[in-house]
N, C-alpha and C positions, 0 to 999 in steps of 0.2 A: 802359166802352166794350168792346165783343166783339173777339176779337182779329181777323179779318178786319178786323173798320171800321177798328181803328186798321192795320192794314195796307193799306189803301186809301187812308186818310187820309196815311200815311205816301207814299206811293206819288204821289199827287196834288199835297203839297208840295216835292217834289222837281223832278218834272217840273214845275212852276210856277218853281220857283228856279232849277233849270239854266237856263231861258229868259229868265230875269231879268223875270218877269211880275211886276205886279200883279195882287189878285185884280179891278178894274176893269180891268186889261186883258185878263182873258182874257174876260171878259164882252165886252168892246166888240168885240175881236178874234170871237169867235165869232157875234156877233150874236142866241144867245140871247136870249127875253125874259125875263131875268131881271136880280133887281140883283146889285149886291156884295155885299152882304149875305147873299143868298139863296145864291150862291157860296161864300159863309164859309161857309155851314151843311153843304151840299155836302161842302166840302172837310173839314171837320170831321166827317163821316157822321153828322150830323144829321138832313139829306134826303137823299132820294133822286132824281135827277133822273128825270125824264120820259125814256123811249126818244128824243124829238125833240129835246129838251136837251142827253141825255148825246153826239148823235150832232153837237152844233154845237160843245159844250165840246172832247171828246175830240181832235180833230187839233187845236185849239190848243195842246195840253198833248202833242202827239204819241204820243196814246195809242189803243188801239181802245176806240170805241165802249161796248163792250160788256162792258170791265172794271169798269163801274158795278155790274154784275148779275151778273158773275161772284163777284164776294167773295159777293154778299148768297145766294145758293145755294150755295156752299161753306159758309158758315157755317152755313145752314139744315141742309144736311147733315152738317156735326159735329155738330148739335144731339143730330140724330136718333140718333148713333153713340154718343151718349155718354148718351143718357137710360135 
């Protein structure tokens, strides 16, 4: 795993646990169309959500939006720093 993912990953179960969520609840809470499962993957940076996903998940886990794609372009660009 890249270290960004697992720092997102990290970052995602936390803010899910201080909440005391399940990952069905932050699905049902958000009203994504997505399952738990699909979340597990999510949260594991396995997927990537959709801009429209990461924007219904995010304030359940009280986080921005936008740190779904934040890690994944930082890490695109160590890529590049480091090739």
């Amino acid at each position: 795993m890249k270290k960004n993912s697992s720092a997102l990953t990290e970052l995602l179960q936390k803010a899910r646990k201080e909440r005391e969520l399940t990952h069905q609840d932050v699905v049902d809470r958000s009203g994504a169309p997505i399952t738990r499962q699909y979340y597990g993957l999510i949260e594991r940076g396995e997927r990537q959500p959709s801009p429209s996903v990461a924007m219904k998940i995010a304030p359940v886990l009280g986080l921005p939006w936008t740190i779904f794609f934040d890690f994944d372009v930082n890490d695109r660009l160590h890529s590049l720093d480091t090739a």
